[in-house]
C-alpha positions in Angstrom: 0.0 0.0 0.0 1.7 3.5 -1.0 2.6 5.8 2.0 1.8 9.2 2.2 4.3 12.3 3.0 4.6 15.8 3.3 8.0 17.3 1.8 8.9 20.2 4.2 10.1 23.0 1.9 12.7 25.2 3.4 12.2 28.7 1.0 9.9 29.7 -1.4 12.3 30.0 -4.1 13.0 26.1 -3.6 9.1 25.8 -3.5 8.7 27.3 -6.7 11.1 25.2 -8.5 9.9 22.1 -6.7 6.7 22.8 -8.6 7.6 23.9 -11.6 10.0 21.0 -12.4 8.0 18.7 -10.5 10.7 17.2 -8.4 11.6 16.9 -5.0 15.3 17.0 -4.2 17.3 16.2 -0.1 20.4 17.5 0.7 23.5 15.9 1.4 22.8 14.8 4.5 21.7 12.1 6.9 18.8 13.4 7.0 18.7 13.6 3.4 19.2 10.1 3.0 17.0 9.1 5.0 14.1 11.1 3.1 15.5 9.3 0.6 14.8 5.8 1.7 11.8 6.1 3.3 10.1 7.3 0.6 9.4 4.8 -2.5 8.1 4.6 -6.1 4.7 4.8 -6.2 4.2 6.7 -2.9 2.2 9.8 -2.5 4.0 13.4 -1.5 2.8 17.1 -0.8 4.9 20.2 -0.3 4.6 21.6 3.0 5.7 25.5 3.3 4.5 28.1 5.4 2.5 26.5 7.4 0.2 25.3 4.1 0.0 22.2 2.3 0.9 22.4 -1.7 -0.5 20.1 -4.3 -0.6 16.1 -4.5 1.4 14.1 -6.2 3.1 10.6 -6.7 6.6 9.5 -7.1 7.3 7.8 -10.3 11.1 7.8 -10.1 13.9 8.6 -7.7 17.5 8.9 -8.2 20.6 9.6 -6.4 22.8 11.9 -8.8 26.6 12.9 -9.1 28.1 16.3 -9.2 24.7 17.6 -7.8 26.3 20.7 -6.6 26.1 22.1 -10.1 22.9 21.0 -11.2 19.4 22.9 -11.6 17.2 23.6 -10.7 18.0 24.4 -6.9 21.1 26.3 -5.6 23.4 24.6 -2.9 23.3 26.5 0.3 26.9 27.4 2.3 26.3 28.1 6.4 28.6 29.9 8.5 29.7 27.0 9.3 31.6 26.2 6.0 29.7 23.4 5.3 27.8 23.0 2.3 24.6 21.7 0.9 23.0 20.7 -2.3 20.5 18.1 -3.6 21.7 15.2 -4.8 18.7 12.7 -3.9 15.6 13.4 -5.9 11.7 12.1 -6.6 10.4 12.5 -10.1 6.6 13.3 -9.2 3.5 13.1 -11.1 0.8 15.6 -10.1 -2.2 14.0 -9.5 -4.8 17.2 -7.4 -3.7 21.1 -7.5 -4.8 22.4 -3.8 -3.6 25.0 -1.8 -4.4 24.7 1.8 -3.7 25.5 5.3 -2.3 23.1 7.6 -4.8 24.6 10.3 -7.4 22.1 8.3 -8.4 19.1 11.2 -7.9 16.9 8.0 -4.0 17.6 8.6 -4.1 17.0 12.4 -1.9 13.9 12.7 1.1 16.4 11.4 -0.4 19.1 12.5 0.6 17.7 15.9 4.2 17.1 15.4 5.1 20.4 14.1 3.2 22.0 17.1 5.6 19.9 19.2 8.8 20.1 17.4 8.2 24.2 17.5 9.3 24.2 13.4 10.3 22.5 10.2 13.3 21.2 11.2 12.4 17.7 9.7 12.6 17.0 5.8 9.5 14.5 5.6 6.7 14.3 7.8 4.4 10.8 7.2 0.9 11.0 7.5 -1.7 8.4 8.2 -4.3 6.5 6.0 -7.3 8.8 7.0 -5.2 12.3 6.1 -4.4 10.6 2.8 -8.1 10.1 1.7 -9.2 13.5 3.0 -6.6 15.0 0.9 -7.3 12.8 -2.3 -10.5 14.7 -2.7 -9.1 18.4 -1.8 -8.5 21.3 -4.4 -8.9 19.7 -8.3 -7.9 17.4 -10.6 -5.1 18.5 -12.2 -2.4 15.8 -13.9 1.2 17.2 -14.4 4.3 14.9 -15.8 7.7 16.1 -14.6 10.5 17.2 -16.5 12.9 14.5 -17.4 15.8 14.1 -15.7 19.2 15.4 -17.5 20.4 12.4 -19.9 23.9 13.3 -19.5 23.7 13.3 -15.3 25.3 10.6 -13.8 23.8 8.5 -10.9 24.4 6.4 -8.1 23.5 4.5 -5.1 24.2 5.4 -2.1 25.8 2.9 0.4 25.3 2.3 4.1 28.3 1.4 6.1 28.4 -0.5 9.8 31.3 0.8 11.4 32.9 3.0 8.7 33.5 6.6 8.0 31.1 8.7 6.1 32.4 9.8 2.4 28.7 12.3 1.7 26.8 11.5 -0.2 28.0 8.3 -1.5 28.6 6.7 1.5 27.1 7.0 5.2 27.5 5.2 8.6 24.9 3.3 10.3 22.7 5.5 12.1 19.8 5.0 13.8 17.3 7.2 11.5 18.1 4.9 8.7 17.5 1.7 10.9 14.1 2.9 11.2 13.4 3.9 8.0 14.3 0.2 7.1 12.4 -1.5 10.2 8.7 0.5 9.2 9.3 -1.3 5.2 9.9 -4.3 7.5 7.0 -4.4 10.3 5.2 -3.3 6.7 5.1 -7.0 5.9 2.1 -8.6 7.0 4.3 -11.7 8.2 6.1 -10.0 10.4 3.5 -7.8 11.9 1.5 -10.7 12.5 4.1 -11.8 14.7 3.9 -8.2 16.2 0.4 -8.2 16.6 0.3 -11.9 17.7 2.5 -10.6 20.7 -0.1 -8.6 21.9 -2.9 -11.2 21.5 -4.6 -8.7 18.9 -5.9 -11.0 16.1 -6.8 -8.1 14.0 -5.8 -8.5 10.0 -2.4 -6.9 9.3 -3.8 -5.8 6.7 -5.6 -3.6 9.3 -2.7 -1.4 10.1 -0.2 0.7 9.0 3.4 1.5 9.9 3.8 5.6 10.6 7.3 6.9 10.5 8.9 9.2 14.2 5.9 11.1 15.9 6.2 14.2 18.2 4.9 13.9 21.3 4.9 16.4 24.8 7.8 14.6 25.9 10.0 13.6 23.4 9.5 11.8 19.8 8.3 8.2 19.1 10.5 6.6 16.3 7.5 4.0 14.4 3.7 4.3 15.3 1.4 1.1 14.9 -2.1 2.0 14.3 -5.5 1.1 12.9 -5.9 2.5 8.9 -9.5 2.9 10.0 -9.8 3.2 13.6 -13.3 2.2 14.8 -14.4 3.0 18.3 -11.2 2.7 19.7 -8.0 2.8 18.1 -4.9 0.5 18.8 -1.7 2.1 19.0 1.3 0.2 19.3 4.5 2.4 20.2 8.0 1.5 18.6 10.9 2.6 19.8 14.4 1.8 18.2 18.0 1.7 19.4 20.9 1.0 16.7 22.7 -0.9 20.0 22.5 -2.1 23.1 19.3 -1.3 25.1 19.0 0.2 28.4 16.7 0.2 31.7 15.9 3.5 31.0 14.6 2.8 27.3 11.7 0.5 29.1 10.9 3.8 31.2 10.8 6.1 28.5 8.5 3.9 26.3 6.6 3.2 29.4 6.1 7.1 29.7 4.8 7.7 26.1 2.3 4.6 26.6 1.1 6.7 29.7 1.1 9.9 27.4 -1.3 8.7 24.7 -3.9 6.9 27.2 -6.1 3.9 26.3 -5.1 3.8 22.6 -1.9 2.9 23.3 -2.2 -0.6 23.7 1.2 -1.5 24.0 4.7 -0.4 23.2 8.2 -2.4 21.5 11.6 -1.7 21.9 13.8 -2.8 19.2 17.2 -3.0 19.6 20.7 -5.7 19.0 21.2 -6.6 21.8 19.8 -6.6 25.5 20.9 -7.0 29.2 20.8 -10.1 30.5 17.8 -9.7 32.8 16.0 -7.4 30.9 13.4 -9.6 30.6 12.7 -9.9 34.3 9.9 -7.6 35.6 9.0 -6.4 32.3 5.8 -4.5 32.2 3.2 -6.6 30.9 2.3 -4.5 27.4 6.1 -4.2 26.6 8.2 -6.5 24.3 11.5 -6.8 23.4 12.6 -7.3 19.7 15.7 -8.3 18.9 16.7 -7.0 15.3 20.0 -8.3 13.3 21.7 -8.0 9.9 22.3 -11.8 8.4 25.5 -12.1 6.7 27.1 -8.7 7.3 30.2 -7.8 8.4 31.5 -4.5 10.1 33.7 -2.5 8.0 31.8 -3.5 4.8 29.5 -1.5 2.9 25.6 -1.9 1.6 23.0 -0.2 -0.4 19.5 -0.1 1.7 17.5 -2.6 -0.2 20.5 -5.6 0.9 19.9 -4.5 4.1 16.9 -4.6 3.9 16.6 -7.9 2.6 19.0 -8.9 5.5 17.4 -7.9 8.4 15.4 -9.8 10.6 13.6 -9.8 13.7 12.6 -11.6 16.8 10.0 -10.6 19.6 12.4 -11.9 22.8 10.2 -11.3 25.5 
């Protein structure tokens, strides 16, 4: 089933340009890349830029290009800092509605939420959930656009994920924990292995039921995967999933434990994913918490990956 995202848009000029090519580009960053990833072929986007909510469109094409410090259409950016940015990951996007509305709608509240909390844009993407999606679907007008194609003569590339290297950007970037998620939500995507999720929590609902939400702002800090009904009814089922790229800690079990308490009697239960865990962390667990183990089959630190081998390497199992 294609996600749905909204493309936070740091200038108008940029915004403009988006539009008029009908691309969306990411800088050179982690961040970047992991925009990059989580968002597939076939998935749904808006652009999201003072505070309003521009046009609807899906990806037909993403590429990683070379060089992209001197290619239109948008121009790399230099901080005090020294370093600089430019867009080298880009989605081809088909228009599909033209609207023009602000995010103050209720039909926007799920990201609505998040940027209240986060106090700004500082986040590339924002994902929103299956009920946002079909509100917008039928906002503003048909209107179908085709992009611009990309430059024949601009070279490409696929960026690689190292465990335990250095990072070479944009080419190549270590193992952080924003990418792990991005890959674990196309993972608990898989209706085998959020049955075993679900099956955890003796809820026998369909898979097919739910859908995987990227990191979600709340008062006290930022859930990294949201579980939740596509069409709640009644009451909804949240399921909380929090990921560490290491070893967990006590205090990762109290910090879930807190958002659970945060959200109320949606929140059903709450996960924390991580390699590896202490011994005894399975003794006086609370009773709507599970541990998942994840790991990376036939890897080896030092070497390098592109996202879809790790992806079709990783796997996961509910310990406790």
């Amino acid at each position: 089933m294609a996600s749905y995202f909204l493309l936070s848009v740091s200038t108008r000029q940029n915004l403009e340009l988006c539009i008029e090519y009908g691309w969306a580009g990411f800088t050179n960053s982690i961040n970047g890349l992991w925009t990059f990833l989580d968002i597939e072929v076939g998935d749904f986007v808006s652009f999201l830029y003072g505070a309003r909510v521009y046009n609807l469109y899906q990806v037909v094409d993403k590429a990683a290009f070379r060089d992209a410090d001197s290619l239109p259409p948008w121009p790399k950016v230099t901080f005090r800092s020294g370093y600089t940015y430019f867009f080298p990951f880009r989605l081809s996007l088909q228009q599909r509605r033209r609207l023009n509305e602000p995010m103050v709608r209720p039909e926007f509240a799920y990201v609505a939420e998040s940027l209240l909390l986060r106090g700004g844009y500082r986040r590339t993407h924002f994902q929103a959930d299956h009920v946002t999606f079909n509100q917008v679907s039928r906002m503003g007008k048909v209107q179908t656009q085709e992009p611009q194609p990309w430059d024949k003569h601009a070279r490409t590339f696929i960026p690689k994920i190292g465990i335990g290297v250095k990072s070479n950007t944009p080419y190549l970037f270590q193992f952080r924990e924003l990418l792990l998620q991005a890959l674990l939500r196309k993972h608990f995507s898989s209706p085998p292995e959020l049955r075993k999720l679900l099956n955890a929590f003796s809820i026998e609902d369909a898979p097919e039921a739910f859908e995987v939400l990227g990191e979600k702002a709340l008062p006290e800090g930022f859930v990294d995967l949201v579980i939740k009904h596509k069409h709640p009814e009644g009451q909804d089922k949240l399921l909380l999933v929090e990921v560490k790229t290491g070893i967990a800690a006590t205090k990762d079990v109290a910090q879930i434990s807190n958002y659970l308490h945060i959200l109320g009697e949606d929140a059903v239960g709450g996960i924390l994913v991580a390699r590896k865990f202490p011994k005894k962390a399975c003794e006086q667990l609370p009773q709507h918490i599970h541990l998942v183990k994840y790991s990376f089959e036939n890897t080896e630190k030092g070497e390098i990956y592109d996202a879809s081998a790790l992806l079709n390497r990783l796997s996961t199992q509910v310990v406790c």
